[in-house]
C-alpha positions as CSV (number, residue, x, y, z in Angstrom):
1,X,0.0,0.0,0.0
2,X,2.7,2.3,0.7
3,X,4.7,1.8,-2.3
4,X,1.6,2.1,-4.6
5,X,0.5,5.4,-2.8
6,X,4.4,6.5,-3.1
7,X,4.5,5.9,-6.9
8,X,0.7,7.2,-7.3
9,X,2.0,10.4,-5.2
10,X,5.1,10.7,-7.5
11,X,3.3,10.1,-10.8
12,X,0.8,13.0,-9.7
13,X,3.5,15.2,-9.3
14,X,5.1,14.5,-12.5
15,X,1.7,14.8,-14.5
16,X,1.5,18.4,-12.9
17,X,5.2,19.6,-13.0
18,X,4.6,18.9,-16.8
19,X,1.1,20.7,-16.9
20,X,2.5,23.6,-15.4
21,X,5.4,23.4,-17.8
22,X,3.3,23.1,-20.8
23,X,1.0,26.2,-19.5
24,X,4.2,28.4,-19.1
25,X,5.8,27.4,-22.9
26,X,2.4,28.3,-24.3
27,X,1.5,31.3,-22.5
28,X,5.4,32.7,-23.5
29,X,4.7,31.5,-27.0
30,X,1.3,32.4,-27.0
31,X,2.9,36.2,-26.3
32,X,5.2,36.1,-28.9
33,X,2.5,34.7,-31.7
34,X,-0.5,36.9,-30.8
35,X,1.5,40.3,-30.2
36,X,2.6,41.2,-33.7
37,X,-0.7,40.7,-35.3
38,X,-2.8,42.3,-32.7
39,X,-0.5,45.6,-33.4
40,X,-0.8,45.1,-37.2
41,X,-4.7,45.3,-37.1
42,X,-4.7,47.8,-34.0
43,X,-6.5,50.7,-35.6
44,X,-6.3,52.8,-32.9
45,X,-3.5,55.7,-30.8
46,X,-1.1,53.7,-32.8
47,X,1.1,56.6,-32.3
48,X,1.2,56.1,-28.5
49,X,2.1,52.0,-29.4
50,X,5.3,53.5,-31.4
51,X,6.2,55.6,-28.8
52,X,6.5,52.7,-25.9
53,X,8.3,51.1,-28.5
54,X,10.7,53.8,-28.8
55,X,11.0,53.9,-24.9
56,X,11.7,50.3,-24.7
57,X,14.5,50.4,-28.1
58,X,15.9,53.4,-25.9
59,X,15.6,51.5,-22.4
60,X,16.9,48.6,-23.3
61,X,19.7,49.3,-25.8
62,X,20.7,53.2,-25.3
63,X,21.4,52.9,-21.8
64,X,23.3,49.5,-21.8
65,X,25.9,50.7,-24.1
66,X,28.7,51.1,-21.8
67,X,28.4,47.8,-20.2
68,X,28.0,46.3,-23.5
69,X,31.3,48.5,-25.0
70,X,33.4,47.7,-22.1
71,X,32.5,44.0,-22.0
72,X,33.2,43.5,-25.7
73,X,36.4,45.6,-25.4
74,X,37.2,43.2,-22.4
75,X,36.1,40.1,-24.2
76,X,37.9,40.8,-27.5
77,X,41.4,42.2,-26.1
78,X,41.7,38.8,-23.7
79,X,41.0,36.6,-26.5
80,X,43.7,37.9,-28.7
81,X,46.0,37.5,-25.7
82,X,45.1,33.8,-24.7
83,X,44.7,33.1,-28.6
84,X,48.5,35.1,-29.4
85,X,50.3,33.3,-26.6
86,X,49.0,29.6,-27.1
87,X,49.0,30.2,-31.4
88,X,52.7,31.7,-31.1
89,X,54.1,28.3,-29.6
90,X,53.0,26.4,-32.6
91,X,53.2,29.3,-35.4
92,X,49.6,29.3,-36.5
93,X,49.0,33.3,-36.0
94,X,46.7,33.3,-39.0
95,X,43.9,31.0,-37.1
96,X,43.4,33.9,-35.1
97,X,40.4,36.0,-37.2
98,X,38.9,32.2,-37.4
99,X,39.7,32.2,-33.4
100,X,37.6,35.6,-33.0
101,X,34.7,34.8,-35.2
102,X,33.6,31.7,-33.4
103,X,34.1,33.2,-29.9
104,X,32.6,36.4,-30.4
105,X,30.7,36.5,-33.8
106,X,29.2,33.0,-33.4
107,X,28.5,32.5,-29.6
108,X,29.8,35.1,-26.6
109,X,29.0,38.0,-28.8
110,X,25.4,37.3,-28.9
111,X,24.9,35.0,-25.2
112,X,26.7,37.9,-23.2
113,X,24.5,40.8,-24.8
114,X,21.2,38.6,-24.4
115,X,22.7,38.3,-20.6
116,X,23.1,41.5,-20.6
117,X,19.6,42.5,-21.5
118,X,18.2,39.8,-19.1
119,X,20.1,41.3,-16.0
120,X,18.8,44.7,-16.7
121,X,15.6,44.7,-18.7
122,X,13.8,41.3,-18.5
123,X,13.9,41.7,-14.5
124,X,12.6,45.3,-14.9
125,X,10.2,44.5,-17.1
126,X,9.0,41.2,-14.5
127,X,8.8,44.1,-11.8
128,X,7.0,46.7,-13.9
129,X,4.6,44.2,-14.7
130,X,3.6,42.5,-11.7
131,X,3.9,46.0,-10.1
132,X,1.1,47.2,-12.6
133,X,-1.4,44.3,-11.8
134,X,-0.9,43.9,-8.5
135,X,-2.0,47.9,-8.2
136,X,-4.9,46.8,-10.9
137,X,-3.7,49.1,-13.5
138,X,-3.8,46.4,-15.8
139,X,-7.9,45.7,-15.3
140,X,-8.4,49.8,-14.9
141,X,-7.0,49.7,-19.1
142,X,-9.2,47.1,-20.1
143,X,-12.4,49.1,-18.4
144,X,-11.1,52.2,-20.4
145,X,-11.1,49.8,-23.4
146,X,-7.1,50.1,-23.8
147,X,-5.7,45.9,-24.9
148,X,-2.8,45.5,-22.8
149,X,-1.8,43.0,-25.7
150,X,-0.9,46.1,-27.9
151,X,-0.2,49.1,-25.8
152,X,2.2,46.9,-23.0
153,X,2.7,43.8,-24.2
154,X,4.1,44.4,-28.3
155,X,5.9,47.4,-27.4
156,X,8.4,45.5,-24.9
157,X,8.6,42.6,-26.7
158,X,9.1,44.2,-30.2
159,X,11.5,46.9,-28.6
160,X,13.5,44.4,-26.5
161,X,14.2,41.9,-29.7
162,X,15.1,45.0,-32.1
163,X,17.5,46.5,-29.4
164,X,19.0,43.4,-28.6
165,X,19.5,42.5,-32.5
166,X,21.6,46.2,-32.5
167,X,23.0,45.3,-29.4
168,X,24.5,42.2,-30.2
169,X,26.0,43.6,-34.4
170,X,27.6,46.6,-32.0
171,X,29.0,44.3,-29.4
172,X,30.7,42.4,-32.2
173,X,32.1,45.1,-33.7
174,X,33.3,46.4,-30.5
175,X,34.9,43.2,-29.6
176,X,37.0,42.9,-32.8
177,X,38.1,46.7,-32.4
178,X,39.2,45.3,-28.9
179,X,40.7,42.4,-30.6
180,X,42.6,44.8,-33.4
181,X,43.9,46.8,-30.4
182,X,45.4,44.4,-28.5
183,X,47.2,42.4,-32.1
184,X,48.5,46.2,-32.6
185,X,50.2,47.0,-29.3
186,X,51.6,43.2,-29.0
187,X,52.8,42.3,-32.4
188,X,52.5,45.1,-34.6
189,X,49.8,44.0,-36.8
190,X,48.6,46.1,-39.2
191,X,44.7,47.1,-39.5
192,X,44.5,45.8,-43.5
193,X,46.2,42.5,-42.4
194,X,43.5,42.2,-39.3
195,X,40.1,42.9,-41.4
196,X,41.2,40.4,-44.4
197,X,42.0,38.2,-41.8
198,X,38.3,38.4,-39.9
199,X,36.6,39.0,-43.6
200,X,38.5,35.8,-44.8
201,X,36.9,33.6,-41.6
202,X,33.8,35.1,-41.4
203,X,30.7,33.3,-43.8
204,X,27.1,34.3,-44.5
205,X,26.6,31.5,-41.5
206,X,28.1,33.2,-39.0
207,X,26.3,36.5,-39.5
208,X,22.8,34.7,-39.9
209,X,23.3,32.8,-36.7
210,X,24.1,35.7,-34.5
211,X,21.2,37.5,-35.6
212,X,18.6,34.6,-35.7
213,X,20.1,34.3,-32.3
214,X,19.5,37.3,-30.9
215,X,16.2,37.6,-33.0
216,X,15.4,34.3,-31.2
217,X,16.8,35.5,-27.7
218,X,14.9,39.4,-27.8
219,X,11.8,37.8,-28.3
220,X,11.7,34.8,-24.8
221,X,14.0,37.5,-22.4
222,X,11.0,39.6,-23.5
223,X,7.7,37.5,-23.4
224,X,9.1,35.3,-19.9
225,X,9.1,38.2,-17.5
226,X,5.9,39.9,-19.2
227,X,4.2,36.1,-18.3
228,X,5.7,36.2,-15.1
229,X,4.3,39.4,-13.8
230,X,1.1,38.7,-14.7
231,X,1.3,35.7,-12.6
232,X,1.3,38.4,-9.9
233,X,-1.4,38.0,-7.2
234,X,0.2,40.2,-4.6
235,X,3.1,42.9,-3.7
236,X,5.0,39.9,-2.2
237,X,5.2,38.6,-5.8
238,X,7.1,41.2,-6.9
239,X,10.4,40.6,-6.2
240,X,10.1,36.8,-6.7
241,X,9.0,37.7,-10.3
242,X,12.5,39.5,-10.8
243,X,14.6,36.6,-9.4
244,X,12.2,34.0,-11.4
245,X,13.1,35.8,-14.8
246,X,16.6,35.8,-14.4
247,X,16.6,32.5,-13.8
248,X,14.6,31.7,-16.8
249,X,15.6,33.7,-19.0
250,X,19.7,32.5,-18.8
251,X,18.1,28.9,-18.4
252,X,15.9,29.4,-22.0
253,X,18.9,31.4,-23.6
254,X,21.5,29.0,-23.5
255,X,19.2,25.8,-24.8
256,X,18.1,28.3,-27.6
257,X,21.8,29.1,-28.1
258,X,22.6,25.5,-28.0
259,X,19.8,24.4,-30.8
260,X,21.2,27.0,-33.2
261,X,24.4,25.9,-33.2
262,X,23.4,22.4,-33.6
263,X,21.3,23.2,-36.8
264,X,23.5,25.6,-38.1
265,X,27.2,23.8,-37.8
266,X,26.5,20.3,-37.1
């Protein structure tokens, strides 16, 4: 008797860990899909949609451009060193623009910018939201006949994707400027011997995958803490919803970043 309520207990909680699940993926998909066309066939204060867009574009990429510049500075001027002093012993210094385009172009370029984005505007987003139902704001719009699935909802996903797709071209162009800088000051090399170098590694893959990437990444670090907060029931919500976004959003990054690089190289 005990082992059959023991397995009954366990299979119960399996069933429902994967009907919760299963509720979350398709309420953050469910976000993504319904958004965009909602906006298209809004045929209302579309001007006042734009302009949360802007705000969001402006929040989320404008003021994380000096963590991204320094980062990609950082990242690209300590991969040249470790790349220079283990490629020197076995005189293969022309691997090196191959060396940069997989670290930074293919994979950190676009994970640390997405990381980036999630530490700063998927957790404020998570707090704005539950914040704004918790304090019924949400349900006061919907009496005034404004749909929170066009005048909150698109503009943060929208703006979040398109400012991390900017995000993530400028961080890796910053980091092979870092790269360029550090190959200068160590051995001399010359900025026309550096760009053929990076051109002559980089394909049309490489470029597609960091921005289906961080097309791919904008839009989950976006919907995830927007489904979050309006899990909110009360104030002490709040700062759970923060914490749970970060944790999802890294978690749902780095499988997403992990099946692109499967279907693209492999």
């Amino acid at each position: 008797m005990k082992l059959s309520k023991l397995i009954k207990d366990k299979f119960n909680s399996v069933s429902n860990y994967i009907r919760l699940t299963t509720k979350y993926i398709g309420g953050v998909c469910g976000l993504i899909i319904y958004s965009f066309p909602a906006y298209i066939f809004e045929k209302k204060d579309k001007k006042t949609i734009q302009k949360n867009f802007m705000s969001q574009v402006y929040f989320t990429g404008n003021l994380a451009l000096q963590l991204v510049s320094f980062v990609a500075l950082a990242l690209g001027a300590v991969t040249i060193i470790e790349v220079f002093t283990q490629l020197s012993k076995l005189g293969a210094i022309d691997f090196i623009g191959q060396i940069l385009n997989i670290v930074i172009i293919r994979e950190l370029g676009p994970l640390i910018t997405a990381f980036i984005v999630i530490s700063r505007s998927s957790s404020a987003i998570a707090t704005e939201i539950s914040t704004m139902v918790v304090s019924n704001q949400i349900d006061a719009m919907e009496m005034i006949g404004i749909d929170p699935l066009t005048f909150i909802i698109f503009p943060r996903i929208a703006g979040v994707t398109i400012a991390l797709v900017i995000l993530t071209i400028y961080f890796n162009a910053v980091g092979l400027i870092g790269g360029f800088l550090v190959s200068y000051v160590t051995i001399g090399m010359s900025f026309d011997i550096f760009f053929n170098m990076i051109m002559n590694s980089i394909t049309f893959a490489d470029i597609v995958s960091s921005i289906l990437k961080s097309i791919s990444f904008g839009l989950f670090i976006s919907a995830i803490p927007i489904y979050i907060g309006f899990q909110a029931k009360s104030s002490t919500y709040i700062p759970v919803s923060a914490t749970k976004t970060v944790m999802d959003c890294i978690l749902v990054t780095i499988f997403l970043d992990i099946i692109f690089t499967i279907v693209i190289y492999i």
